[in-house]
N, C-alpha and C positions, 0 to 999 in steps of 0.2 A: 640501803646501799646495794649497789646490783654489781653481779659479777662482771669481770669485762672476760671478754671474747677469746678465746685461745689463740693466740699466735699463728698464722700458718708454716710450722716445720715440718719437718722429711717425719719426724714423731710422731709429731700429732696427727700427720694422714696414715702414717702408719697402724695406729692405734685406730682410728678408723674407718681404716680397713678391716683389722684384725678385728673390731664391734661389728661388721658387717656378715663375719662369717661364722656368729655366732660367741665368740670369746668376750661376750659381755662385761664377764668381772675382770677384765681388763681397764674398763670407764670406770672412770669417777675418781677422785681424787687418790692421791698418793698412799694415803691412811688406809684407804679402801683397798685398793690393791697391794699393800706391805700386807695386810691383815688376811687376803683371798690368797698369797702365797702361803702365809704362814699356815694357813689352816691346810694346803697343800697337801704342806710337807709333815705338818702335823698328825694328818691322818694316814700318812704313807709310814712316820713313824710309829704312833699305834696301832697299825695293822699289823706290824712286822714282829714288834714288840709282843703284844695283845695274841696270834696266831703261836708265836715258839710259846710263848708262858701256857698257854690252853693246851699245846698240841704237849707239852711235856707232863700239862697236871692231870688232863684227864685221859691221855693216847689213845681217845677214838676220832682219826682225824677225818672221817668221812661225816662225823656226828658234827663236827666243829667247823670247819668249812661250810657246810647245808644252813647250820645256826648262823653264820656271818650273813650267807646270801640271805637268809628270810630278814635278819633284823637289815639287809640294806633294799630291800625290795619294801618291807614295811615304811621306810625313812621317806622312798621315790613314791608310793602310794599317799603318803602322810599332805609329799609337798605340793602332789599333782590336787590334790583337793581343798586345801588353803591356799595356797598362792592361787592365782588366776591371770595376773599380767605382770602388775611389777614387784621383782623381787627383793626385798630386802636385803639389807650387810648381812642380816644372822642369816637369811636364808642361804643365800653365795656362800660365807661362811659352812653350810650345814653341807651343800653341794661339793664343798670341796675336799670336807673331809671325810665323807662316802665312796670319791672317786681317787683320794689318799689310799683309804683300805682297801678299795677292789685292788688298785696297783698291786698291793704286795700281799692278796690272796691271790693275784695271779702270778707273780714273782714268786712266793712259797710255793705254789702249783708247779712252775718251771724246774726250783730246785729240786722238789722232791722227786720229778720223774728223770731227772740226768744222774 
């Protein structure tokens, strides 16, 4: 049984659009994108969470921050050499929640210098 065809709405050209300039995990089904938000916010909230717990247990926060960036530079190293064209749920998934934690290592960056 084959898919039928999307509809043409103000959405659906919206949506790609938005796939054209790169918001990829924006496509694909509902599941898909409910799950590429969540993992969002997910990692926006354990950065946040994950950053005050570390920076209270161990209070060397220049040590702590440096270990954030190499474990997310390891992750971007990880994906650029398995993935090679298309990406998978867990991968978007993995992308999202890297670019969750950078948000709020750079948001904990913001607070700590005002």
């Amino acid at each position: 049984m084959s898919r039928q065809p999307f509809q043409a709405t103000r959405f659906q050209s919206l949506l790609e659009r938005l796939n054209g300039l790169g918001l990829d995990w924006l496509r694909g089904s509902w599941r898909d994108r409910s799950l590429a938000l969540l993992a969002l916010l997910l990692g926006l909230y354990a950065g946040n969470n994950l950053t005050t717990y570390v920076l209270f247990r161990f209070g060397m926060r220049p040590l702590v921050v440096l270990g954030m960036v190499v474990l997310v530079e390891l992750l971007i190293r990880l994906r650029s050499h398995v993935v090679q064209k298309d990406r998978s749920l867990a991968w978007v998934l993995c992308d999202n929640v890297r670019i969750g934690v950078v948000y709020a290592v750079v948001l904990e960056g913001f607070k700590l210098g005002s």
